[in-house]
Each structure stands twice: as structure tokens, then as C-alpha cells.
C-alpha positions as CSV (number, residue, x, y, z in Angstrom):
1,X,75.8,-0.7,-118.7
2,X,77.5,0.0,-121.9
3,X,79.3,-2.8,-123.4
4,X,83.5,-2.7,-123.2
5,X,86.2,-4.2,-125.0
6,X,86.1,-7.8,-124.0
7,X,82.8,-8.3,-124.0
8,X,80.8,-10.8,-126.4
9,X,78.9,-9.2,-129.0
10,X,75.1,-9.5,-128.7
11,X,72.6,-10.9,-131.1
12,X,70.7,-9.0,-132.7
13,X,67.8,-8.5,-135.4
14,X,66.1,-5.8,-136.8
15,X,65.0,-4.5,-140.3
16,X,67.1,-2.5,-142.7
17,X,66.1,0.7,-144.8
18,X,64.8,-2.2,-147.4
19,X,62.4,-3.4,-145.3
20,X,64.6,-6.3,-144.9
21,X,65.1,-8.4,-141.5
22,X,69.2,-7.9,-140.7
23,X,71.1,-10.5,-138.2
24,X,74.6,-9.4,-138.5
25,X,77.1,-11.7,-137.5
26,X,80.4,-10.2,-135.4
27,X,82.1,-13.3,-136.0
28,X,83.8,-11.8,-139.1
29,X,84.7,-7.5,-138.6
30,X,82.1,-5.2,-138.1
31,X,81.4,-1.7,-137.4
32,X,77.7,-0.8,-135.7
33,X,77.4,2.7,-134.7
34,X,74.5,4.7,-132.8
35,X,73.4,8.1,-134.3
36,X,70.4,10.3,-133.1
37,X,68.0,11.0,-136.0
38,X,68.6,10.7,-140.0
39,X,68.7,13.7,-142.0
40,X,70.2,15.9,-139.2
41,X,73.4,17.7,-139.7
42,X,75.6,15.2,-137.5
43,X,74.0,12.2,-138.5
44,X,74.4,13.3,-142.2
45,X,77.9,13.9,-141.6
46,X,78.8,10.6,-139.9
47,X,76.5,8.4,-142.5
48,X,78.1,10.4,-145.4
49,X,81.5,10.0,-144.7
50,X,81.1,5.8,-143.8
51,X,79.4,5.7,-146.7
52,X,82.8,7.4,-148.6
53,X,84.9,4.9,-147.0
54,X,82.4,2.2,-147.6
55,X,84.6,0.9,-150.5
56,X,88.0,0.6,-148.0
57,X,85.7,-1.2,-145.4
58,X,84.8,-3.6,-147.8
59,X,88.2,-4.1,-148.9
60,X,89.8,-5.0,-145.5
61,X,86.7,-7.3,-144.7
62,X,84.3,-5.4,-142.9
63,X,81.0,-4.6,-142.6
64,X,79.2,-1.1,-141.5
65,X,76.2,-0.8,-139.7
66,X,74.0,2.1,-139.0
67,X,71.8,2.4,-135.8
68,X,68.9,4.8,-134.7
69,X,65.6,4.8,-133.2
70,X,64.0,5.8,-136.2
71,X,61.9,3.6,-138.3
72,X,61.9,2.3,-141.2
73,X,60.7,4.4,-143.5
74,X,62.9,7.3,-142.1
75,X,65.8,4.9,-143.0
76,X,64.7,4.3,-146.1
77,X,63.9,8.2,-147.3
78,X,67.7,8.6,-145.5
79,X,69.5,6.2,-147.4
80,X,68.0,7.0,-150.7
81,X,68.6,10.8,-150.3
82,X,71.8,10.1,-149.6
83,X,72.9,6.9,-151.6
84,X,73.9,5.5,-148.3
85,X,75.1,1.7,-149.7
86,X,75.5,0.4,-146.4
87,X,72.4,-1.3,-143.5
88,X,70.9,1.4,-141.7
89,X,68.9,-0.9,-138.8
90,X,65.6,0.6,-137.9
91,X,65.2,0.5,-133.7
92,X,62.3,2.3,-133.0
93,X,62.0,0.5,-129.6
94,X,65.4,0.4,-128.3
95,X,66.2,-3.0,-128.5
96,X,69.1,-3.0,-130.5
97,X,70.7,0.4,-128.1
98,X,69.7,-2.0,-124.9
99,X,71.4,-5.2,-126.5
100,X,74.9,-3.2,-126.4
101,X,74.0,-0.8,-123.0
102,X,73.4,2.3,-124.8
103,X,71.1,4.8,-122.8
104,X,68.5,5.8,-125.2
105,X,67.5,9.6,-124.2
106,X,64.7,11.4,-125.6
107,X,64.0,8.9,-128.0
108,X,67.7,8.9,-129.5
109,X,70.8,7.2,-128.9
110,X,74.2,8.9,-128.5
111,X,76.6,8.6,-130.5
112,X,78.8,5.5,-130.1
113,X,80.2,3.1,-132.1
114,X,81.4,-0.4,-131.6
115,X,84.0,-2.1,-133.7
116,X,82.7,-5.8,-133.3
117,X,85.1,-8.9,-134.6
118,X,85.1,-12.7,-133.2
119,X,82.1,-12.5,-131.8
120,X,83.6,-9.9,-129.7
121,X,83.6,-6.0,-128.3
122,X,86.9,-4.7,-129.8
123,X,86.8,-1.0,-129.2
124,X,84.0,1.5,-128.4
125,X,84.0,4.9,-129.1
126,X,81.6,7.2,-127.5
127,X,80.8,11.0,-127.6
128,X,81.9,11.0,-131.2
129,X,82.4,13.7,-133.1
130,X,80.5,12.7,-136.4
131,X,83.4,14.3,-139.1
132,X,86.1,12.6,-139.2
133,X,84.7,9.6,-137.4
134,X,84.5,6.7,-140.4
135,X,88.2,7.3,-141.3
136,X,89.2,7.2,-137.9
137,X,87.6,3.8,-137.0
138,X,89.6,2.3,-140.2
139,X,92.3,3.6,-139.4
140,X,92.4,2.1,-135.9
141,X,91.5,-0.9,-136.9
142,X,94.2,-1.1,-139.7
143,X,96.4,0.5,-136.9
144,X,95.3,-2.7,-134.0
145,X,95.6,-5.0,-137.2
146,X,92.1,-6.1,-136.7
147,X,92.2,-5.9,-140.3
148,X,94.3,-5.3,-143.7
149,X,94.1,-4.2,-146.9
150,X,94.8,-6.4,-149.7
């Protein structure tokens, strides 16, 4: 089962578009979302326009995360293609999508996207529509004062 608001954030670890093992920590604001496949038109989208905001994250304390079942080296052509600035977490097997209930289909996860803070689910979007989506998710959190701007 999906994870809800409420719920405490799950540990995870998995390696990064750098070939780097990741461990976020939830304790301080994070965004982790689930996308299908790099380099499709969604996916570009969605990674694009985070990547835009990536700055006004960053400002107001939080970090962005990236999720798909691809590996590493798909991550890492995606992210250089695109100048993507932010961890793009390689989960080839699924563990990261099982960690936070996500129902891995066809070898891809949908779309959704946890806003993680105190260790904590805060929100969870799913179905998302990839434009539009990065801006959103700020704003909300801005809006829920999970965060501010300095």
C-alpha cells in the first residue's frame, strides 16, 4: 500500500546518476518523486522543470529527488543531456518504489511524488501531470508553510 500523509518516511539507499551511493535523510524537507523512464517526453518534462526550480528548492531548504527503475547509466546519459543538477536514484529492482508502496508496472513506476519533512509523509501526489508539477509542489509547500523563502 502506498504510503499517506502521516506516515514515517522509509529508509532508503541507492546510487545516484554519479555512480554515487545516496541515503537521503527526510528529517530536514524533501521532495522524491517516481517517473517511468528518462528521456521520454513526460519524464523530460517533469525532470526539466524541477530542475528550473531547483534554485527556489534550495532556497527554502529542500532537497529534490528523482526516482525510476532505470539504472544507472540511463541516469547518468539523462542528467548530463539535460544538466539535471539534482539526484536522480537508480532503482532497477524496485526497492526504493516498494519502500514508499508504489506498484511498479511493466517495469516502471507511476508518477507520484512525496513531499517528505520530519522524518515524515507530508503530502503525496499521484497521477501527476508532469508540466506544471515542480512549481506546484513548491508552491504547496510554501502554501502549508512546510517551508519559506528567505
Amino acid at each position: 500500500m502506498t504510503l499517506e500523509a502521516g506516515d514515517d518516511a522509509p529508509d532508503v539507499t541507492a546510487t545516484n546518476q554519479d555512480g554515487e551511493t545516496v541515503s537521503p535523510s527526510f528529517e530536514a524537507p524533501a521532495v522524491l518523486y517516481f517517473y517511468p523512464r528518462d528521456d521520454t517526453p513526460g519524464c523530460t518534462v517533469e525532470a526539466k522543470q524541477f530542475n528550473e526550480e531547483l534554485e527556489t528548492y534550495r532556497d527554502a531548504g529542500v532537497a529534490v529527488y528523482g526516482v525510476s527503475t532505470d539504472d544507472v547509466r540511463s541516469h547518468e546519459s539523462f542528467a548530463e543531456k539535460y544538466d539535471i543538477g539534482f539526484d536522480l536514484l537508480a532503482d532497477p529492482e524496485g526497492e526504493i518504489a516498494d519502500a514508499f508502496g508504489v506498484e511498479v508496472e511493466r517495469d516502471a513506476a507511476p508518477r507520484t511524488t512525496f513531499v517528505l519533512a520530519e522524518d515524515e509523509v507530508q503530502a503525496v501526489y499521484r497521477g501527476v501531470d508532469p508540466d506544471g508539477h515542480a512549481r506546484e509542489v513548491l508552491s504547496e509547500m510554501l502554501d502549508e508553510q512546510l517551508v519559506t523563502l528567505e
